[in-house]
C-alpha positions as CSV (number, residue, x, y, z in Angstrom):
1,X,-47.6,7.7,23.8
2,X,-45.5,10.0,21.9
3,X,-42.5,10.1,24.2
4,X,-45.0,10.8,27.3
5,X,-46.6,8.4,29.9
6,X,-50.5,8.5,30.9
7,X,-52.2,6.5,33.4
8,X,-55.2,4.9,31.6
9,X,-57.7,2.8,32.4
10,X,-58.0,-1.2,31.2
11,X,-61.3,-0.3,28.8
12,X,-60.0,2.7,27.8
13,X,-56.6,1.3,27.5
14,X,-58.4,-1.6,25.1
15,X,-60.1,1.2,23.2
16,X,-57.1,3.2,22.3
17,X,-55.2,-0.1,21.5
18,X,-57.9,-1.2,19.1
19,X,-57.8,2.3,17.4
20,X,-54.3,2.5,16.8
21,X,-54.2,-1.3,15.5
22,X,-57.3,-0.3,12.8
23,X,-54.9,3.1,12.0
24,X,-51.9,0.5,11.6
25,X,-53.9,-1.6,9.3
26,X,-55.1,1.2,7.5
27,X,-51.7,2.6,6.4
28,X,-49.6,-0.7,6.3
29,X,-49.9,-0.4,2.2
30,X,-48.5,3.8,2.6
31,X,-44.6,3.6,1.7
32,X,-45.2,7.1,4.9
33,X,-46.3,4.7,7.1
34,X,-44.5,5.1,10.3
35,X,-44.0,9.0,9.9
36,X,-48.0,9.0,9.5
37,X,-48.1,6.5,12.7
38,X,-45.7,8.5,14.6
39,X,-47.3,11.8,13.8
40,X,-50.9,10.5,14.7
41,X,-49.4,9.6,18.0
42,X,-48.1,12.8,18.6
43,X,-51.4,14.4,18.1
44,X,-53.2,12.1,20.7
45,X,-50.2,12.4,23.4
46,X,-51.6,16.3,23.0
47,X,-55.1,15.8,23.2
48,X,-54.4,13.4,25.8
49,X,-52.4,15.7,27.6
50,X,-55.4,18.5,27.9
51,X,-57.8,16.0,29.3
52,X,-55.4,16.0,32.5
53,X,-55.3,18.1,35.0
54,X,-54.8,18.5,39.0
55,X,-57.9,17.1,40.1
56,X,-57.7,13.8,37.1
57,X,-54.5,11.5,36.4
58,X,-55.9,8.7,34.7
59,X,-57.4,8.4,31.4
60,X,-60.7,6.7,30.7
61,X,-63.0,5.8,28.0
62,X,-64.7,9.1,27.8
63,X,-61.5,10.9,27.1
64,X,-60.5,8.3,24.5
65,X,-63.6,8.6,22.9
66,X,-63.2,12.5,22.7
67,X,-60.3,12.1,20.8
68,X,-61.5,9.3,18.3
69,X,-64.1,12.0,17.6
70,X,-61.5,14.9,16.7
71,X,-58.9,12.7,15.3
72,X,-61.6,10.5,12.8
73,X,-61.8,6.9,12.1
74,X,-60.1,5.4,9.3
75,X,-63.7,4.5,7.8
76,X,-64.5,8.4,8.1
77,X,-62.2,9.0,5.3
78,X,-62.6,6.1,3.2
79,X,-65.7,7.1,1.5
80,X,-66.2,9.0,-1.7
81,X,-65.3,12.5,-1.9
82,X,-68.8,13.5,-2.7
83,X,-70.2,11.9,0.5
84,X,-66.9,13.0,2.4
85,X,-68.7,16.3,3.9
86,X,-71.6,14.7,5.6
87,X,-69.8,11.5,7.1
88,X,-66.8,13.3,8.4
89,X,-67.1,13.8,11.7
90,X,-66.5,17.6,13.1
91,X,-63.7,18.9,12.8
92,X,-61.3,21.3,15.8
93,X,-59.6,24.2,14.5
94,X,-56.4,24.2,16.2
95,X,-54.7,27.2,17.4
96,X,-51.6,28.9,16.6
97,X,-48.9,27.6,18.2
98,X,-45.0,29.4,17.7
99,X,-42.9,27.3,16.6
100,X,-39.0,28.5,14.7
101,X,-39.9,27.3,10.9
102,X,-37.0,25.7,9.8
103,X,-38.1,24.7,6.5
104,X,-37.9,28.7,5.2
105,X,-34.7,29.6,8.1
106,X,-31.7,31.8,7.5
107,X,-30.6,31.6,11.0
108,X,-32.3,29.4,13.6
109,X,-35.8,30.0,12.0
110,X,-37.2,32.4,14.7
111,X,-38.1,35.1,12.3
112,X,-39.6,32.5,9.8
113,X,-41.8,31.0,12.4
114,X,-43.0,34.9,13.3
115,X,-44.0,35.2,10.3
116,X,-45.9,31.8,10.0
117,X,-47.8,33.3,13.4
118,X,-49.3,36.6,13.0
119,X,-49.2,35.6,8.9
120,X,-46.7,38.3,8.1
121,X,-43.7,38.0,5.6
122,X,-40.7,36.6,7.6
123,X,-38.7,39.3,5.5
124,X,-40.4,41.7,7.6
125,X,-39.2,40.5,10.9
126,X,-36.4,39.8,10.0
127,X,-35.9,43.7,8.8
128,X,-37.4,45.0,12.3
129,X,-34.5,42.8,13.9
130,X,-31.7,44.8,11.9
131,X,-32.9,48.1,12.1
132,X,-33.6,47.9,15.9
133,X,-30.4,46.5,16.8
134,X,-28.4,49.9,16.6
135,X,-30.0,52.2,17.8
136,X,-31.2,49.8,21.1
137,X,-27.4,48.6,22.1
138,X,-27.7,45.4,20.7
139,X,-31.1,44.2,22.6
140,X,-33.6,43.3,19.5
141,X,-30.1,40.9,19.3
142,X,-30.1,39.6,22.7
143,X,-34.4,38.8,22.0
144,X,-33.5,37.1,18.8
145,X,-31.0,34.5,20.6
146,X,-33.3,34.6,23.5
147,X,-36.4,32.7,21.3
148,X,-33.7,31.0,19.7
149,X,-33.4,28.7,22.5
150,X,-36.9,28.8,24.4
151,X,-38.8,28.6,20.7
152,X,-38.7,24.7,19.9
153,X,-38.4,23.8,16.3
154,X,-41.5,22.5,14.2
155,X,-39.5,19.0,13.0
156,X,-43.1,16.6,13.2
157,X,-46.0,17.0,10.9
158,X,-48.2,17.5,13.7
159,X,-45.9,20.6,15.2
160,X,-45.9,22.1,11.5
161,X,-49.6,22.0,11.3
162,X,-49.7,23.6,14.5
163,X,-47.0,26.1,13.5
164,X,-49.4,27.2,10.8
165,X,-52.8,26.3,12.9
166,X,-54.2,23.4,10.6
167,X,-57.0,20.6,11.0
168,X,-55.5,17.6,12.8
169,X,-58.2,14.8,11.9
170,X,-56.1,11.3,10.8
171,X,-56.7,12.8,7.3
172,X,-55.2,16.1,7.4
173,X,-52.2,15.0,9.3
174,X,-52.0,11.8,6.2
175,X,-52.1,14.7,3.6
176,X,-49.6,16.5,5.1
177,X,-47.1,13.8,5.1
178,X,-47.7,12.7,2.0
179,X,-47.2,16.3,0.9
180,X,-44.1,16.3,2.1
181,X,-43.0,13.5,1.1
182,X,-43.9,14.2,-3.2
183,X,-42.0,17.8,-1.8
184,X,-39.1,15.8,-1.0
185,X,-39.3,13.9,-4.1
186,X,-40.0,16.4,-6.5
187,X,-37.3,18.5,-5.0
188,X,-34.5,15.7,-5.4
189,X,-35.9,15.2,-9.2
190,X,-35.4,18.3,-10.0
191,X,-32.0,18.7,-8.5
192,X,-31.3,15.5,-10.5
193,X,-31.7,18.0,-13.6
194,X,-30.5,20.1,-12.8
195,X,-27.1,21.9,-14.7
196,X,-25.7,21.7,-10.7
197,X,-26.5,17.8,-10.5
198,X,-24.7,17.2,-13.8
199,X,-21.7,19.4,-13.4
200,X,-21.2,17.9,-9.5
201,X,-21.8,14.2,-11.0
202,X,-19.3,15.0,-13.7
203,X,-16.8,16.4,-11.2
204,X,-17.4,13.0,-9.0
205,X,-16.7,11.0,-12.1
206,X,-13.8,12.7,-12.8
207,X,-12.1,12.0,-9.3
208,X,-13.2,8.5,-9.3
209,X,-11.3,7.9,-12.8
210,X,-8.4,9.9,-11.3
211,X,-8.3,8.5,-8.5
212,X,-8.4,5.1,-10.2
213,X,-5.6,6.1,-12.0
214,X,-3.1,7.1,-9.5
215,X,-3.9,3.7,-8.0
216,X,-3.0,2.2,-11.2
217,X,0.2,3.9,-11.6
218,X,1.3,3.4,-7.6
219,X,0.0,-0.2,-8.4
220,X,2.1,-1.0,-11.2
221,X,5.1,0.7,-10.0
222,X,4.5,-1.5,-7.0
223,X,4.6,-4.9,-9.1
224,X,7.7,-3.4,-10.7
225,X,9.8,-3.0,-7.5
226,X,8.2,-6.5,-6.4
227,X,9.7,-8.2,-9.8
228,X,12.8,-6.0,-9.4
229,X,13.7,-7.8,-6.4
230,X,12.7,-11.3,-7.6
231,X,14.7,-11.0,-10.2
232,X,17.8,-10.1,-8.4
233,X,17.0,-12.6,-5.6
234,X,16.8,-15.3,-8.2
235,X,19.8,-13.7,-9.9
236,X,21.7,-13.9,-6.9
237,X,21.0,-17.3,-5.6
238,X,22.0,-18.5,-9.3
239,X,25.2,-16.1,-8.5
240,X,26.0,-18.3,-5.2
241,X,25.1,-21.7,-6.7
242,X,27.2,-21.2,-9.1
243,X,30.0,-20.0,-7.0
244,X,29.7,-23.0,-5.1
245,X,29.5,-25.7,-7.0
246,X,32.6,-24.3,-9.3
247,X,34.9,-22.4,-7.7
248,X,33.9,-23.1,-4.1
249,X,33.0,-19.8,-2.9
250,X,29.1,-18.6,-2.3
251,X,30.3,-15.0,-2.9
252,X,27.3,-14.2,-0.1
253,X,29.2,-11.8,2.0
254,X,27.0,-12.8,5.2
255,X,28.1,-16.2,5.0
256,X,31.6,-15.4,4.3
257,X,33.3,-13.6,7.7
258,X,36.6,-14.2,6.7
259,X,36.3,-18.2,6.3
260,X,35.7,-20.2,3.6
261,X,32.8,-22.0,4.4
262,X,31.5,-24.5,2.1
263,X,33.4,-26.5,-1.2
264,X,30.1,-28.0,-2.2
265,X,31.8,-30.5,-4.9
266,X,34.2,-31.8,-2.0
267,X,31.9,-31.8,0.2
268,X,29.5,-34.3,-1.6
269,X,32.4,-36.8,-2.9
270,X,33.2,-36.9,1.2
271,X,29.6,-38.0,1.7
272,X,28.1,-39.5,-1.1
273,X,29.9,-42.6,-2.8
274,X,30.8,-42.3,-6.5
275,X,28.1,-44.5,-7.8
276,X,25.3,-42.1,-6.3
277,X,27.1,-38.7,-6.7
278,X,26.1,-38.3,-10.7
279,X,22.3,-39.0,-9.6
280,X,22.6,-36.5,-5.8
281,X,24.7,-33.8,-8.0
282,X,21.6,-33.4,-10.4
283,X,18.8,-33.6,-7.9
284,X,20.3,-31.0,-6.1
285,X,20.5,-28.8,-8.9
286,X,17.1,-29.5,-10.0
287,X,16.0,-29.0,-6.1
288,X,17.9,-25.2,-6.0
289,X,17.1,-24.5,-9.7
290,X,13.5,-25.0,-10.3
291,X,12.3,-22.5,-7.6
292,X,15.5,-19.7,-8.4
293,X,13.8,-20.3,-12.0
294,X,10.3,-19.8,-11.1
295,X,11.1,-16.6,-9.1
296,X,13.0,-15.0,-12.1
297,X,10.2,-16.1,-14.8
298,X,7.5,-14.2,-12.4
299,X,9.8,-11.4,-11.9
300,X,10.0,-10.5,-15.5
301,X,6.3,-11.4,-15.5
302,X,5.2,-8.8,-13.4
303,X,7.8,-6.5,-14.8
304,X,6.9,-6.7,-18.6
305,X,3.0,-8.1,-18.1
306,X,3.3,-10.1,-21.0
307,X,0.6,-13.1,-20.8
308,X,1.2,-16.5,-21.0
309,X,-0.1,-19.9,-21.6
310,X,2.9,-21.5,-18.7
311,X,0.2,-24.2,-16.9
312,X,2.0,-26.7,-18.5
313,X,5.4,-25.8,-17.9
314,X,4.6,-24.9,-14.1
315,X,3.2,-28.7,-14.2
316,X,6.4,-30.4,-15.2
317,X,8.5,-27.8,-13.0
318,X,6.9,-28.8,-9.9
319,X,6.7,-32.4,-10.7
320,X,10.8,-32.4,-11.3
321,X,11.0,-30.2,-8.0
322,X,9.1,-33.0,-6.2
323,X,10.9,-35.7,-8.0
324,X,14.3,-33.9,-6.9
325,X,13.4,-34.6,-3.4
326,X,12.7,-37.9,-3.8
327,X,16.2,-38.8,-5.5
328,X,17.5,-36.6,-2.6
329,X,15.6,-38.3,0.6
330,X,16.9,-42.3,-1.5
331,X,20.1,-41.3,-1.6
332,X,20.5,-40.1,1.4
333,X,18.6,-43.4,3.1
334,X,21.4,-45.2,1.1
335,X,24.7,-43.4,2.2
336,X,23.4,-43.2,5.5
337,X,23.2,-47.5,6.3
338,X,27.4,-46.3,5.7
339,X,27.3,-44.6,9.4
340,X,25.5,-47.4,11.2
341,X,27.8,-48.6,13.4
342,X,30.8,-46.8,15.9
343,X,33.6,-47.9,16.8
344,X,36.3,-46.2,19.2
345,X,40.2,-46.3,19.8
346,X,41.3,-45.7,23.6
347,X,45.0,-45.0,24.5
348,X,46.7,-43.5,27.5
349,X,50.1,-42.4,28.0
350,X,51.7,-41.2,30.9
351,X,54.3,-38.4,31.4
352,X,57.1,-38.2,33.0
353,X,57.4,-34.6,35.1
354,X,59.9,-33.6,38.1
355,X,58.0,-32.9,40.9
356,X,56.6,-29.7,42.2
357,X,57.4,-28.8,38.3
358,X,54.9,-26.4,36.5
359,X,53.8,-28.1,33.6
360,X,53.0,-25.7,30.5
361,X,50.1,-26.6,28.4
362,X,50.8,-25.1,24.6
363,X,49.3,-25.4,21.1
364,X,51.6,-27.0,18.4
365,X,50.2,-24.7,15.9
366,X,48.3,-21.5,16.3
367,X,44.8,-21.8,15.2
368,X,44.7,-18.8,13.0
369,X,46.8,-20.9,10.4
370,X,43.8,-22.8,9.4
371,X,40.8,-22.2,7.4
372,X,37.2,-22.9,8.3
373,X,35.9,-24.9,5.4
374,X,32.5,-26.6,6.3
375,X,29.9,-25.8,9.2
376,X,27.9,-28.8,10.6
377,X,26.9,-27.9,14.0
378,X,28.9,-27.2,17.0
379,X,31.6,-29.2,18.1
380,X,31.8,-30.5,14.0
381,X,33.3,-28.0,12.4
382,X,35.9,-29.4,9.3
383,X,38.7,-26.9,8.7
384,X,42.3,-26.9,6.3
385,X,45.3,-26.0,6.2
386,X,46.4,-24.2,3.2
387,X,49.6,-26.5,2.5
388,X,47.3,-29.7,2.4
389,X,44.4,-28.9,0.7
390,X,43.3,-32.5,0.4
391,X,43.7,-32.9,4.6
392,X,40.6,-31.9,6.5
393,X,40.8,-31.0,10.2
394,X,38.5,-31.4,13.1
395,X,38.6,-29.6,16.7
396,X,39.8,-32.4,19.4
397,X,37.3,-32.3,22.8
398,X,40.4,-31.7,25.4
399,X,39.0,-32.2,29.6
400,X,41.4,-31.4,32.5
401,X,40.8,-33.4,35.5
402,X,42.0,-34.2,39.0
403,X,44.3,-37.8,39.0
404,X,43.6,-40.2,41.6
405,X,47.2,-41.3,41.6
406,X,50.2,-39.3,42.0
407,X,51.3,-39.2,37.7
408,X,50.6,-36.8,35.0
409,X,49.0,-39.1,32.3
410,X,46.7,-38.3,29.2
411,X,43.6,-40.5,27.7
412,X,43.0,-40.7,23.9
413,X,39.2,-41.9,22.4
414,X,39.0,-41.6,18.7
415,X,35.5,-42.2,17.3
416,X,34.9,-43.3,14.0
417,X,31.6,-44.9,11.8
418,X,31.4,-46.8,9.2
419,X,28.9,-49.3,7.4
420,X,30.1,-52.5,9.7
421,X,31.6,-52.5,13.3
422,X,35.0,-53.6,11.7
423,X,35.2,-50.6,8.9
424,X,34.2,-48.3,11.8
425,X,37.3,-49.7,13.9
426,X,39.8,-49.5,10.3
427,X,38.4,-45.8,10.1
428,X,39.1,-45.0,13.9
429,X,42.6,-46.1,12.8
430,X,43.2,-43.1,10.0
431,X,42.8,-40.5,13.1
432,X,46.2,-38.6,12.8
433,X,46.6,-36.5,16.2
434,X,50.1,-34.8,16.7
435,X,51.5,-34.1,20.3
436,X,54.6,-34.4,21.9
437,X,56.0,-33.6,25.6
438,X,59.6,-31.5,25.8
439,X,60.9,-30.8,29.1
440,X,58.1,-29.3,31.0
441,X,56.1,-27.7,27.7
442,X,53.3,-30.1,26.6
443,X,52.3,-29.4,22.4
444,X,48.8,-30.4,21.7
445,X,47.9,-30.1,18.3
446,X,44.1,-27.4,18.6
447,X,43.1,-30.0,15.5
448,X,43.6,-33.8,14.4
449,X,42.9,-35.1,10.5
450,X,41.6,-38.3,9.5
451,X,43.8,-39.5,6.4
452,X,41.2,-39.4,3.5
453,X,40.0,-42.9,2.7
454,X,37.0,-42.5,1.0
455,X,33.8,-41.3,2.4
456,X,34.6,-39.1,5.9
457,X,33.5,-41.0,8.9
458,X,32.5,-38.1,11.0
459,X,35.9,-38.6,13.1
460,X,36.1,-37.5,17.1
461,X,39.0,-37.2,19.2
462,X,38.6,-36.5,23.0
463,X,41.5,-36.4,25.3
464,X,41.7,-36.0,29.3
465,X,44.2,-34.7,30.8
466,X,44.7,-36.2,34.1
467,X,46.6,-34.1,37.4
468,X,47.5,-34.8,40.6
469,X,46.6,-33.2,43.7
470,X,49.1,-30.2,43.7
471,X,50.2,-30.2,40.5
472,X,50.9,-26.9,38.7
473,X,49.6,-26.1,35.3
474,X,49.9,-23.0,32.6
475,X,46.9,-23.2,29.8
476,X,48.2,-21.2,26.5
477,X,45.3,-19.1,25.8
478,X,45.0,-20.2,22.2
479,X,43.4,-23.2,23.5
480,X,40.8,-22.1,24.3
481,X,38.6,-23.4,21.6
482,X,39.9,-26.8,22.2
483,X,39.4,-27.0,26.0
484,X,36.0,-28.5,27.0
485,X,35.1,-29.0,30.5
486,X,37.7,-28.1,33.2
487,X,37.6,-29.2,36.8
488,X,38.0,-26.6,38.7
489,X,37.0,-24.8,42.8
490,X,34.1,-23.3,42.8
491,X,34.1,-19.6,41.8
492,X,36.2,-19.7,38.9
493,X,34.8,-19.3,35.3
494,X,35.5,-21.5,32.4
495,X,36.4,-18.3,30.2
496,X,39.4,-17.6,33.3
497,X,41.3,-20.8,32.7
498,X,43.1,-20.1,29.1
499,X,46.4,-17.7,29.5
500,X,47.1,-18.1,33.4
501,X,48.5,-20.8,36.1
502,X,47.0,-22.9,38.4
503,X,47.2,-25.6,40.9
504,X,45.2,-28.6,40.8
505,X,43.3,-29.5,44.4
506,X,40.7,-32.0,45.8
507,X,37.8,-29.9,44.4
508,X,40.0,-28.7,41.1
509,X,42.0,-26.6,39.2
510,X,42.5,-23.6,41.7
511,X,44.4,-20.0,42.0
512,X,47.9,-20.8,43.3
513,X,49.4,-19.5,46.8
């Protein structure tokens, strides 16, 4: 009860229950409710508190009777104001108790609650403080902090009627709150008139609306630099479409390293056949243009705000968009039936070489002399040469292995599609691969062309390179692009076989005695 714990008997605890539960009842209508609940409680925890003693640790009904008596019933106080005086019940005086006022402090309230105490003016304490602390070093001071801590501070109702030695019947601790309460009220209405209220709610408006307004402006400069770069993405995508479909250059640095990567108007009559190029050429454009479009339109509409009714034309963008990709997904179901079937070419020829001869492996044509013209993935990379501009070259898969016999020979597979097994086999036929043997110096061509006959066939050429046991070998090192796998001891790395000798043995290509 009141932040302290009493033993108490089971009538007495039944009486006291009962009593609080009427109280409760009482003042469940009072917006102070709880701080006149709380305060009551208070009060009995100290009138509990002086029925204990040394010689008696549990409360009983006598005690809790006592305190009904001081404290009043709720019925005691219900009755008319001219027939309060005889029903009431009698009423304890409560002594002075010192408490630090905090309600009329300068400091820590210690003067304030003197003055509440022997019903002087705190000014007057306060004075006798100051005056004494000069001439006694300080000490009226050291007194001062000294109650400071031991005083406690009157923060309940019941400790401020104590403070100031008031009744503390149900009613008088009710009043009190309530007193406090209009206090509070009346103080915060008049603070709402006052000039200081005004001028602060003024000031408060003020930063709001400022405040508002640098959000604004940060806003809006934000939206700007958000359209800004819409509009030069958009601009710049138009920039690179246009670059390829025209003159066959993107113009995007990143995708530009020093090769020419992509001749998008070649590129489609390679894939698509004439009869569906018209119909692929504008549903790509459509597919690239309505989106570029879109991001340039709410560029400049976040740039200029101006408003717009554009529902409509959103509506028939998106539907050509999503048309676009239909035209694009049908035609490229129908040129792909053109790649069904693969057909290969296999050749071997077989060399000639002296015996205990080194044979010198050695590109026909350096590699730097052509131009990288379209990326696939790897291993299908398209490339030209700038004397044949129509040609288009392709990386041949080269393999170095050990022979089983005693000759030097070399295997040829060219790969070709094409929409039946016997175009697939006349398309394996256009593969052009140049190579020739002189003396001891092999020329391999780093690329082969397929002569243009139509629609590409997505051409492959992979040669093997068979060695006897003991045979010796130099690898130009601007082959190293078209070399693929390489037998060779354990130990030695792939990137170790281009630009230096070897000798071929049971497990490989291996470092020479």
């Amino acid at each position: 009860m009141g932040g302290f714990i009493f033993h108490i008997d089971e009538d007495a605890s039944q009486m006291l229950n009962n009593y609080l539960a009427n109280l409760k009842n009482h003042f469940a209508k009072e917006s102070e409710a709880n701080e006149i609940i709380n305060d009551i409680e208070m009060r009995i925890a100290e009138l509990l508190q002086l029925k204990l003693n040394d010689q008696k640790q549990v409360i009983n009904s006598s005690d809790v009777q006592d305190l009904i008596e001081i404290m009043g019933k709720p019925e005691d106080f219900m009755v008319e104001p001219e027939n309060k005086e005889n029903t009431s019940a009698p009423r304890q005086r409560n002594r002075h108790r010192l408490y630090r006022d905090l309600d009329n402090n300068l400091a820590g309230g210690v003067c304030a609650g003197l003055g509440v105490y022997f019903n002087l003016d705190p000014v007057i304490w306060r004075i006798i403080f100051i005056v004494l602390t000069i001439p006694l070093a300080g000490f009226p001071l050291l007194v001062y902090f000294i109650l400071w801590i031991i005083t406690p501070a009157a923060l309940s109702t019941v400790q401020k009627m104590e403070m100031r030695g008031g009744d503390f019947t149900i009613s008088d601790i009710e009043n009190n709150v309530k007193r406090e309460f209009e206090q509070i009220k009346g103080n915060f209405n008049n603070y709402k008139d006052s000039e200081h209220y005004k001028q602060a709610r003024t000031n408060l408006n003020s930063v709001g609306r400022t405040f508002g307004e640098i959000i604004g402006f940060f806003g809006r400069i934000l939206l700007i630099l958000v359209g800004l770069i819409l509009i030069l993405t958009g601009l710049g995508m138009i920039t690179s479409m246009f670059g390829l479909f025209v003159i066959s250059d993107s113009f995007l640095f990143w995708l530009n390293p020093g090769h020419h990567h992509a001749i998008i108007p070649d590129f489609m009559l390679s894939l698509i056949s004439p009869k569906n190029l018209v119909l692929a050429s504008i549903a790509l454009i459509i597919f690239i243009a309505a989106p570029v479009i879109a991001i340039i339109y709410w560029g400049l509409k976040l740039i200029l705000r101006f408003k717009s009714n554009d529902k409509i034309i959103s509506l028939v963008g998106a539907v050509a968009w999503i048309l676009s990709i239909v035209v694009l997904i049908a035609v490229t179901l129908l040129e792909v039936k053109d790649y069904s079937f693969t057909a290969k070419k296999e050749d071997s020829v077989s060399m000639n070489l002296p015996k205990n001869q080194t044979l010198h492996l050695k590109a026909k044509q350096s590699p730097d002399d052509y131009i990288q013209a379209y990326f696939f993935d790897e291993g299908m990379d398209v490339y030209t040469l700038p004397e044949y501009n129509d040609r288009y070259y392709f990386e041949p898969n080269l393999r170095i292995k050990k022979s089983t016999g005693e000759n030097i020979y070399i295997e040829f597979e060219k790969i070709a599609r094409g929409s039946t097994n016997q175009l697939a086999k006349d398309n394996s036929n256009t593969i052009v691969y140049e190579w020739n043997l002189q003396d001891s110096v092999l020329y391999i061509d780093p690329f082969f062309y397929q002569e243009q006959n139509g629609k590409w066939s997505f051409p492959e050429l992979k040669m093997v390179l068979y060695l006897p046991e003991g045979q010796k070998i130099c690898i130009d090192d601007q082959l190293y692009h078209t070399l693929n796998y390489i037998q060779a001891a354990d130990g030695i790395r792939f990137s170790e076989i281009p630009g230096r000798c070897w000798i071929m043995t049971n497990e490989g290509l291996d470092y020479p005695n």
